[in-house]
N, CA and C of each residue as an Amber inpcrd file, in Angstrom:
protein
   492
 103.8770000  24.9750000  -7.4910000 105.0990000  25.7310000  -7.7330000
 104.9560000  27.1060000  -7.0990000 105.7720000  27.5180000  -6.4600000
 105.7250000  28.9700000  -5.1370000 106.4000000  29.5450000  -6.2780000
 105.7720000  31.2010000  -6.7650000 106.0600000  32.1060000  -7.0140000
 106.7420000  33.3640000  -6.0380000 108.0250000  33.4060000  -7.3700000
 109.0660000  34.4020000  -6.5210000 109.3710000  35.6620000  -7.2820000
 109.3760000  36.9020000  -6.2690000 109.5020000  37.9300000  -7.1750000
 110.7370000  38.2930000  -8.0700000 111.8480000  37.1770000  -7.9800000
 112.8670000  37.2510000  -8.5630000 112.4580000  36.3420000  -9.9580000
 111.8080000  36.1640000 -10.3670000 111.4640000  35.4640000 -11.7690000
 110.2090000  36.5800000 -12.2250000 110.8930000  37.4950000 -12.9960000
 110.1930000  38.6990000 -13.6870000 108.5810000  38.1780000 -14.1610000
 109.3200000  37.2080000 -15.5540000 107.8420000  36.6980000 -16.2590000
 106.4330000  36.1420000 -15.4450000 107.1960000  35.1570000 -13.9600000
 106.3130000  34.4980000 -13.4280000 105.4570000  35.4330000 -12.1990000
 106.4550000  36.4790000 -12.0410000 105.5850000  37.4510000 -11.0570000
 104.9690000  38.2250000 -11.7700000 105.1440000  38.5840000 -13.3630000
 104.0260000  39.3950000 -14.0270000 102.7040000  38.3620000 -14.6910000
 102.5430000  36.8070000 -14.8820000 101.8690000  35.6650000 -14.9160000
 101.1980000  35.4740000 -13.5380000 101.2100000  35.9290000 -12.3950000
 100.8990000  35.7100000 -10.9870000 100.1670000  37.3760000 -10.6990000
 100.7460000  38.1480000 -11.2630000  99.9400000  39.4830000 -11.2980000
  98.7290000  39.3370000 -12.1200000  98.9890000  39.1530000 -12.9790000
  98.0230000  38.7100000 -14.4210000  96.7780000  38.2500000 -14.1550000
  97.2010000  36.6710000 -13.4640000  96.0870000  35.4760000 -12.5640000
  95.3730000  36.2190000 -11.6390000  96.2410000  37.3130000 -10.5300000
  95.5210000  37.4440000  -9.6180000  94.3160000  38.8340000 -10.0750000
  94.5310000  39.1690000 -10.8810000  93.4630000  40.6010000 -11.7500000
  92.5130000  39.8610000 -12.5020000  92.7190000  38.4750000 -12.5800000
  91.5730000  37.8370000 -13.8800000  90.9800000  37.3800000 -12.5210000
  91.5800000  36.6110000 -11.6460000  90.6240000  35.7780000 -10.5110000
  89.4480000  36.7170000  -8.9910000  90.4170000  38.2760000  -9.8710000
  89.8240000  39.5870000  -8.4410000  88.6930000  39.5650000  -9.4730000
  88.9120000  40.0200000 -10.8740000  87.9130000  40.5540000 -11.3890000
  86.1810000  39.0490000 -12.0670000  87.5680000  38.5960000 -11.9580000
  85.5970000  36.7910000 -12.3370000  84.5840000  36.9790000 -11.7640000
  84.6990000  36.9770000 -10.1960000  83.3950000  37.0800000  -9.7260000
  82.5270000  37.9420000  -9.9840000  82.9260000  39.0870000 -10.4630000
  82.1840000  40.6820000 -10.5580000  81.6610000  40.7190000 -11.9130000
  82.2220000  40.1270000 -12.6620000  81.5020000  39.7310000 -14.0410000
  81.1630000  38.8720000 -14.2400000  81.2610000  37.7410000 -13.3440000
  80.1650000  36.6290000 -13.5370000  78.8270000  36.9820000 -12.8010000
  78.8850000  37.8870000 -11.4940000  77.7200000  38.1500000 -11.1150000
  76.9680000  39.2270000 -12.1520000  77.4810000  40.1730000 -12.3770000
  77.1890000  41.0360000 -13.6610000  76.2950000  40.6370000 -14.7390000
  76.8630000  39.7090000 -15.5010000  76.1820000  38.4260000 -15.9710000
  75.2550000  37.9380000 -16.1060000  74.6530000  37.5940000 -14.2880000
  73.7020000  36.7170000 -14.0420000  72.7450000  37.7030000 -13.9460000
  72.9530000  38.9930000 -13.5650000  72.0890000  40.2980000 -13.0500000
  71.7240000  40.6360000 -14.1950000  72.3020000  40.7100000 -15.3660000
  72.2360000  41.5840000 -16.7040000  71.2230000  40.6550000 -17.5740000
  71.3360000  39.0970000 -17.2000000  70.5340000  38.3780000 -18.2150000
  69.3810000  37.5580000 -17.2280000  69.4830000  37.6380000 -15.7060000
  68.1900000  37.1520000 -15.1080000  67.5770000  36.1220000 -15.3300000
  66.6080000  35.9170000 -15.0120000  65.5880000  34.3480000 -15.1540000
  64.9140000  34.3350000 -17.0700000  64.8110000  35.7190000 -17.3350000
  64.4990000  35.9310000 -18.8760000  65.2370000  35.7810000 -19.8990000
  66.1930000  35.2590000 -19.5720000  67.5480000  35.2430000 -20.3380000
  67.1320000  34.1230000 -21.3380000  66.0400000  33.1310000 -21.1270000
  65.2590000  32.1940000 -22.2990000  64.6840000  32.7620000 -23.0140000
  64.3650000  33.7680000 -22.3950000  63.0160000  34.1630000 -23.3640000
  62.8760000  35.2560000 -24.4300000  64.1550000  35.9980000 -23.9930000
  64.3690000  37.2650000 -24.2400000  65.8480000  37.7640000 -25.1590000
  66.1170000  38.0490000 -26.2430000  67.0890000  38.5830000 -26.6290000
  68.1640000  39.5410000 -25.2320000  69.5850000  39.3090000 -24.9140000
  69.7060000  40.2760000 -24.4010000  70.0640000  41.7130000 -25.1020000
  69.7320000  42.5610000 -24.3770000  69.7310000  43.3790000 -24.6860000
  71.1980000  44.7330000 -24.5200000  71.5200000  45.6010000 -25.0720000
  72.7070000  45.9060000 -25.5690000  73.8430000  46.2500000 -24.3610000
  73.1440000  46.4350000 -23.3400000  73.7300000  46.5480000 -22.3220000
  74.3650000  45.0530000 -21.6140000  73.3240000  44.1610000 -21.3010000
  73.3970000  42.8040000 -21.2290000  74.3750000  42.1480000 -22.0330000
  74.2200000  42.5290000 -23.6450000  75.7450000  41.5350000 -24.3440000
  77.1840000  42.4510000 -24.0380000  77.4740000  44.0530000 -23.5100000
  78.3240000  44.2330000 -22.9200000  78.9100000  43.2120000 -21.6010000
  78.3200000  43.5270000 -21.0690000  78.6450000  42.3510000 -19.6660000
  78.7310000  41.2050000 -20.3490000  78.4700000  40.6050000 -20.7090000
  79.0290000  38.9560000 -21.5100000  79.7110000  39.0800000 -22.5000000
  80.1850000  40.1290000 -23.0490000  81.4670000  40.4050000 -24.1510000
  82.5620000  40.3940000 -22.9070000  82.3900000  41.4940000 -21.8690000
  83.6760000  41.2690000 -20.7760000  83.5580000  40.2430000 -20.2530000
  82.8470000  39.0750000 -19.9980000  83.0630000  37.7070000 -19.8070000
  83.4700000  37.2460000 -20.5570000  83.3510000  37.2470000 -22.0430000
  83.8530000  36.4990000 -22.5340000  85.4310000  37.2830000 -23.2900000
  85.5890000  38.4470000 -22.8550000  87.2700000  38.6550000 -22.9820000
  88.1060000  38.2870000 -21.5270000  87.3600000  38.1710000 -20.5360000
  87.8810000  38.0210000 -19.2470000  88.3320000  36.2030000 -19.8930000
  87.6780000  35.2180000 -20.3430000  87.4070000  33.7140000 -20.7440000
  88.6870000  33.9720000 -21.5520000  88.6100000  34.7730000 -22.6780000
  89.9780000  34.2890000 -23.6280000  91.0690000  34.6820000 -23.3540000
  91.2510000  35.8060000 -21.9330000  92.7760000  36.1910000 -21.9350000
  93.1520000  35.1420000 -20.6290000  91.9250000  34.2800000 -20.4230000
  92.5550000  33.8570000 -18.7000000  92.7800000  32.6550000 -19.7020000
  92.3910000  32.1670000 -20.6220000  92.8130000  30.8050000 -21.4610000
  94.2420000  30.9200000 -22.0130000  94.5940000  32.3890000 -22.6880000
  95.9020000  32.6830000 -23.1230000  96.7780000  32.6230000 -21.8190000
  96.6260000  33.1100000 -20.8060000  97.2800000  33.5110000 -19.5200000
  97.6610000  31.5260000 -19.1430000  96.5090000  30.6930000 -19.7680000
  96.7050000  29.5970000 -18.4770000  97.9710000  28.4860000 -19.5560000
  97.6570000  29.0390000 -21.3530000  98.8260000  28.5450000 -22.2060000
 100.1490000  28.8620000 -22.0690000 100.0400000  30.1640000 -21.5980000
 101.5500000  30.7400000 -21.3120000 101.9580000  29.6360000 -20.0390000
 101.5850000  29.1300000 -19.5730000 102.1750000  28.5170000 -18.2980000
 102.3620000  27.0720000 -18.5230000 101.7770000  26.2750000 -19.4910000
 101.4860000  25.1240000 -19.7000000 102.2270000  24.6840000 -20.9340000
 102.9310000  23.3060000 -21.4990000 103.4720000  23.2700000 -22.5730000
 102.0640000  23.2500000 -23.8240000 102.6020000  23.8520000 -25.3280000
 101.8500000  24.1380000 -26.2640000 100.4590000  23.4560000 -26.6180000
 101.0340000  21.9350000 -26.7440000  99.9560000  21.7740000 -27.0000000
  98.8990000  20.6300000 -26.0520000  99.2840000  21.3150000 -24.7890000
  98.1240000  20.6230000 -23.6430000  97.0080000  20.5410000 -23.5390000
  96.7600000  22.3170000 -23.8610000  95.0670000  22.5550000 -24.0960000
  94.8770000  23.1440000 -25.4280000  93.8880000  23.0630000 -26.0840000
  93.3510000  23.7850000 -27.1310000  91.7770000  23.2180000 -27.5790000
  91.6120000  24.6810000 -27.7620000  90.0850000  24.4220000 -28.0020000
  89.4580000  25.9290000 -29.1860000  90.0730000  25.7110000 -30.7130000
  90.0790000  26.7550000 -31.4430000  88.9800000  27.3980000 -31.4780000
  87.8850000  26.3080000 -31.8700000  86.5610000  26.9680000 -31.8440000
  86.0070000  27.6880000 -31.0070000  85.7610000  27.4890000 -29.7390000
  85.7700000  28.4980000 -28.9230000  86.4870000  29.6980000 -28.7080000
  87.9250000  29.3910000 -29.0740000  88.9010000  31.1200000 -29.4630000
  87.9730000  31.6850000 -30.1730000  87.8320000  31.3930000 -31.4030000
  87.4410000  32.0610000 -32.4760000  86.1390000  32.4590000 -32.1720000
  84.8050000  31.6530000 -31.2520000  83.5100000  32.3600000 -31.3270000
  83.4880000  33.4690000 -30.1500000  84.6970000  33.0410000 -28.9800000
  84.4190000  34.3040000 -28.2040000  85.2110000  35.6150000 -28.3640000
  86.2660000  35.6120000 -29.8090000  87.0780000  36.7520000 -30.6120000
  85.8570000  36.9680000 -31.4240000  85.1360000  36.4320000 -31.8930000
  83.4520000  36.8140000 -32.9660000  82.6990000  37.9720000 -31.7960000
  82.2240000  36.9630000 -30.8470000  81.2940000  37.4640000 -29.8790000
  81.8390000  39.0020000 -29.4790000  83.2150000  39.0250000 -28.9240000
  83.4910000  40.3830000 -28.4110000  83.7390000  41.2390000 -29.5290000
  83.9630000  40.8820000 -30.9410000  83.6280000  41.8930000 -31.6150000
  82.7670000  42.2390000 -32.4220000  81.4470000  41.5200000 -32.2140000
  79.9670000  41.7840000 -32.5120000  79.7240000  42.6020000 -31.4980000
  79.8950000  42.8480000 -30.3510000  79.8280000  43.6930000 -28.9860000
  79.8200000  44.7610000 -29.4280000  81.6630000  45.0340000 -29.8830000
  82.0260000  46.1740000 -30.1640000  82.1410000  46.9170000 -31.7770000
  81.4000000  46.0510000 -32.3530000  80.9480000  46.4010000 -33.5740000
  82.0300000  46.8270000 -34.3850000  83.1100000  45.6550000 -34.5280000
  84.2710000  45.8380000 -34.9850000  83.9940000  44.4880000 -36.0270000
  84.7530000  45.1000000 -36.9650000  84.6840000  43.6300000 -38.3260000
  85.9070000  42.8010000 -37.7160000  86.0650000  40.9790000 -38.1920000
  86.9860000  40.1850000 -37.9290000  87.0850000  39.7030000 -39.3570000
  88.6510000  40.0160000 -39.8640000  88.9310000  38.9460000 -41.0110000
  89.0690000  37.5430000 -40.4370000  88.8420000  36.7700000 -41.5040000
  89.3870000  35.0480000 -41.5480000  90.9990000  35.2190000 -40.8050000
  92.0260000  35.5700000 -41.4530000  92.9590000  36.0830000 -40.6200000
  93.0720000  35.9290000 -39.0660000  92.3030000  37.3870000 -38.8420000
  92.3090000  36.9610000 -37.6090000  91.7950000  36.4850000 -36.7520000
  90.3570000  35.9870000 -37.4470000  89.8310000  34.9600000 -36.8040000
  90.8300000  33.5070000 -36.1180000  91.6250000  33.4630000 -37.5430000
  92.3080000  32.1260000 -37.3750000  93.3920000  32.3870000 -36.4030000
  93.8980000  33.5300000 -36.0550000  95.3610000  34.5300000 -35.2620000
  94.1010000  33.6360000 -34.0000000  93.0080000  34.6970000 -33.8750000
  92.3130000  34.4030000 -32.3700000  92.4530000  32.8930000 -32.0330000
  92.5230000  31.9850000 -32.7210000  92.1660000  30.3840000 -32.5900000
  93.2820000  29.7590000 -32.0700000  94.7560000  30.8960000 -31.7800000
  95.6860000  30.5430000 -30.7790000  96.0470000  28.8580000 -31.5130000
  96.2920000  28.3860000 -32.5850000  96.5030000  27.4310000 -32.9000000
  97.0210000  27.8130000 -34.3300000  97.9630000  26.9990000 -35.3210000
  98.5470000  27.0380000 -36.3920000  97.5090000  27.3660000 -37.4430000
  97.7040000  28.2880000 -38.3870000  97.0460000  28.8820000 -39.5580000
  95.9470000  27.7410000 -39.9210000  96.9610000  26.7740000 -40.4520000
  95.7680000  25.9290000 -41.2840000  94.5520000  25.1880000 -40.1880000
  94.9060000  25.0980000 -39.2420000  93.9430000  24.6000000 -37.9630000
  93.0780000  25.2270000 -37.4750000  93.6660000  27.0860000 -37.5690000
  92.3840000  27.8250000 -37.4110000  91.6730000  27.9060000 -38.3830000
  92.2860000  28.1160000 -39.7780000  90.8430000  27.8560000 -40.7450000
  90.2820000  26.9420000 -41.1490000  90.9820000  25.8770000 -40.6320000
  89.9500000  24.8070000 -40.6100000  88.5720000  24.8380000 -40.0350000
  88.6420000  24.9520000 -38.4000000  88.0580000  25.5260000 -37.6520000
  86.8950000  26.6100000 -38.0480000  87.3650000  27.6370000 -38.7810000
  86.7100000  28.3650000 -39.5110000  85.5880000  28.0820000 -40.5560000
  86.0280000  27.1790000 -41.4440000  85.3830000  26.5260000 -42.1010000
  84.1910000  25.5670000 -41.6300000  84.9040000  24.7640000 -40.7110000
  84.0090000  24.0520000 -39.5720000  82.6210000  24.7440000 -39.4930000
  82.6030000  26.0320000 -38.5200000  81.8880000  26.7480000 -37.4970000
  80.6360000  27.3060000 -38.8430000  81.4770000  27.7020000 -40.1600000
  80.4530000  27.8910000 -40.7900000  79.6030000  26.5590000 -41.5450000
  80.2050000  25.3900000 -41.5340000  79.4040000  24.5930000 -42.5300000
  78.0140000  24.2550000 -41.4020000  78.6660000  24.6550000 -39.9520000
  77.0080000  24.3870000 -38.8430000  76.5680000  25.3970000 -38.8660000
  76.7040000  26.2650000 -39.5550000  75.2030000  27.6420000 -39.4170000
  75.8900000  28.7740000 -38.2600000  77.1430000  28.5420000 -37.5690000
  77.5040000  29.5870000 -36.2850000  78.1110000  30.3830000 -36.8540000
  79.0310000  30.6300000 -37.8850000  79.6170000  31.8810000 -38.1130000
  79.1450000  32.1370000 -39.9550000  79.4740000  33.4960000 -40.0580000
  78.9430000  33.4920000 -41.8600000  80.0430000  34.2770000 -42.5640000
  80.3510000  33.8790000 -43.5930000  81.8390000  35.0320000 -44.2380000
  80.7660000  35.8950000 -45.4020000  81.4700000  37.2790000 -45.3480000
  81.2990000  38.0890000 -46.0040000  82.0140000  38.7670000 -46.8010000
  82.5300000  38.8960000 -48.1070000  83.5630000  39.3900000 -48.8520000
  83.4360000  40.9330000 -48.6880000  85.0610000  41.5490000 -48.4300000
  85.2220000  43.0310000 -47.5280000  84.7460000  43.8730000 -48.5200000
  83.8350000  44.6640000 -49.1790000  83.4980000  45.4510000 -49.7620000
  84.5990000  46.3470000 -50.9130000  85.0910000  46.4740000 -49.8190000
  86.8940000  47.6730000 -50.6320000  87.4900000  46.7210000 -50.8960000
  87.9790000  45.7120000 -50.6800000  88.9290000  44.6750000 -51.2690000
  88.3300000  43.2770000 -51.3220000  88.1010000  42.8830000 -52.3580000
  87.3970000  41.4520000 -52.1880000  88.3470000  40.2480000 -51.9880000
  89.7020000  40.6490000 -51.7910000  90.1850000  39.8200000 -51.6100000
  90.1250000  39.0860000 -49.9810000  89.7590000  39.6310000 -49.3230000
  89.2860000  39.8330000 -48.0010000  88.1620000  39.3520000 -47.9710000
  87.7080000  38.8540000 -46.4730000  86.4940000  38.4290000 -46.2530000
  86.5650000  39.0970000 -44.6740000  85.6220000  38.5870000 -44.1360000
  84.9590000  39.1880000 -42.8480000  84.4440000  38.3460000 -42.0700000
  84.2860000  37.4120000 -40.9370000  83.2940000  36.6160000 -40.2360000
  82.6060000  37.5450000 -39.0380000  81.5020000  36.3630000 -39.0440000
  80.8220000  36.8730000 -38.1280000  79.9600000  36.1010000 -37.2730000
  79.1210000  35.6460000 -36.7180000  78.2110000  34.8980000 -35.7150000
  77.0740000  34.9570000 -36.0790000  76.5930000  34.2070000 -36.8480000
  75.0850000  34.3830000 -37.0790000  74.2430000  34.1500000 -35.9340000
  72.6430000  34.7130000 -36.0740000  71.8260000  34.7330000 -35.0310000
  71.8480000  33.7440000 -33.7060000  72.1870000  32.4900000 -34.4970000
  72.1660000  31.1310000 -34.1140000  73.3320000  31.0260000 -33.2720000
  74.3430000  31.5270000 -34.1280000  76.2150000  31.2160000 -33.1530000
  76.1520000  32.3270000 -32.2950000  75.1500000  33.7570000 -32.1020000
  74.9280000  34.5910000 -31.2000000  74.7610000  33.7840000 -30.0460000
  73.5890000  33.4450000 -30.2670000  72.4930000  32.8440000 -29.0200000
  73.3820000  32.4020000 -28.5540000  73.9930000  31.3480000 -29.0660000
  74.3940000  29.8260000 -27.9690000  75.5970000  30.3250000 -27.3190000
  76.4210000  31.2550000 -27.7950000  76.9910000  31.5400000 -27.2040000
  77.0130000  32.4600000 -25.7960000  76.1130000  33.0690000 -25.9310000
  75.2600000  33.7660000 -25.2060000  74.8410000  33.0630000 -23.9590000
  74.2310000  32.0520000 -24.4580000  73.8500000  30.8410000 -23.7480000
  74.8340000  30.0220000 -22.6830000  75.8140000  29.9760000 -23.3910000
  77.1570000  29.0850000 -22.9110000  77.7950000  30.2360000 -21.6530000
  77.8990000  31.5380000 -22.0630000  78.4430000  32.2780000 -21.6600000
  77.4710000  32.5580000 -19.7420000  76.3860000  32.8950000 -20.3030000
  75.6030000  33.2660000 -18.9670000  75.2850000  32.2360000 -17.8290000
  75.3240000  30.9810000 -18.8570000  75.2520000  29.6020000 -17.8180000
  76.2830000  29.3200000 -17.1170000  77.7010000  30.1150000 -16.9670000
  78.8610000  30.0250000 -16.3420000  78.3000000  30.9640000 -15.1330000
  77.4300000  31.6290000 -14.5370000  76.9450000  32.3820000 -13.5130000
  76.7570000  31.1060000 -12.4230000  75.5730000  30.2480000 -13.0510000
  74.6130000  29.2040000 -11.7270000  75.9250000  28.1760000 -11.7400000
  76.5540000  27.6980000 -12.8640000  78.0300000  26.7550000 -12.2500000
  78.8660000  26.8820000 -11.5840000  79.0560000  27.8560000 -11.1880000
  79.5990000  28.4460000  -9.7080000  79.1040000  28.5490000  -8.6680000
  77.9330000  28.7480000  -8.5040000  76.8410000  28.3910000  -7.1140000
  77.5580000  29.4090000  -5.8350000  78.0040000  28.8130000  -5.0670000
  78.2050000  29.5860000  -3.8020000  79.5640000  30.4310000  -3.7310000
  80.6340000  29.9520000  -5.1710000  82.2010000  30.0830000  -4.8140000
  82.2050000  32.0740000  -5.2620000  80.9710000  32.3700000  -5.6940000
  81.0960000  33.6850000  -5.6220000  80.5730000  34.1920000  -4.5970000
């Protein structure tokens, strides 16, 4: 389908694409530089999970960007919303309610907390009741839902091979 600058939404969706597809390579190489051949062996370190927090916000807005174009329910994949909305705000050392954990999971309330529920009965995310209001809770990524994600995230460097 040829994009025309007379269709507002689709030339600001084509602006959008072309700033996520300028900027991939530079944070996927980023990435590979920041976490290296030690990246087994080694916790990264605070600089290192910056660069893979902007991979992995570069991952969830180019997933929102690719729903806006596609009918609703073509793609979905909550769990992953939700661990790379965890991941970037373990980065930035920002708390996530259940809420919006389930908002991040880009899928209907009860599906994201399902989801939610899910991620914690395997050990990847942990709820914490909000201190000032207990009616509230908090998630988060335990050590375990760190790593792998971590993992998942930096191994998107060598699956690209030459196209960077």
């Amino acid at each position: 389908m040829p994009w025309t600058d007379d269709e507002p939404l689709i030339a600001l969706s084509r602006a959008a694409f072309e700033r996520l597809m300028t900027d991939a390579p530079e944070a996927m190489r980023r990435a590979a530089e920041a976490l290296g051949p030690e990246a087994k062996r080694a916790p990264p370190s605070r600089a290192q999970r910056r660069t893979l927090a902007q991979l992995a916000l570069l991952l969830y807005r180019f997933r929102r960007f690719r729903e806006g174009l596609f009918p609703d329910d073509l793609f979905a994949d909550p769990a992953w919303d939700i661990l790379l909305n965890l991941y970037i705000a373990e980065t930035l050392d920002e708390p996530v309610s259940v809420t919006s954990a389930s908002i991040a999971a880009a899928a209907p309330p009860s599906t994201g907390l399902r989801y939610v529920k899910r991620l914690e009965e395997v050990g990847i995310i942990a709820r914490a009741l909000d201190p000032e209001d207990r009616r509230r809770a908090f998630l988060r990524l335990t050590p375990l839902g760190s790593g792998q994600v971590e993992r998942v995230l930096a191994g998107f460097y060598p699956l690209l091979g030459d196209a960077l």
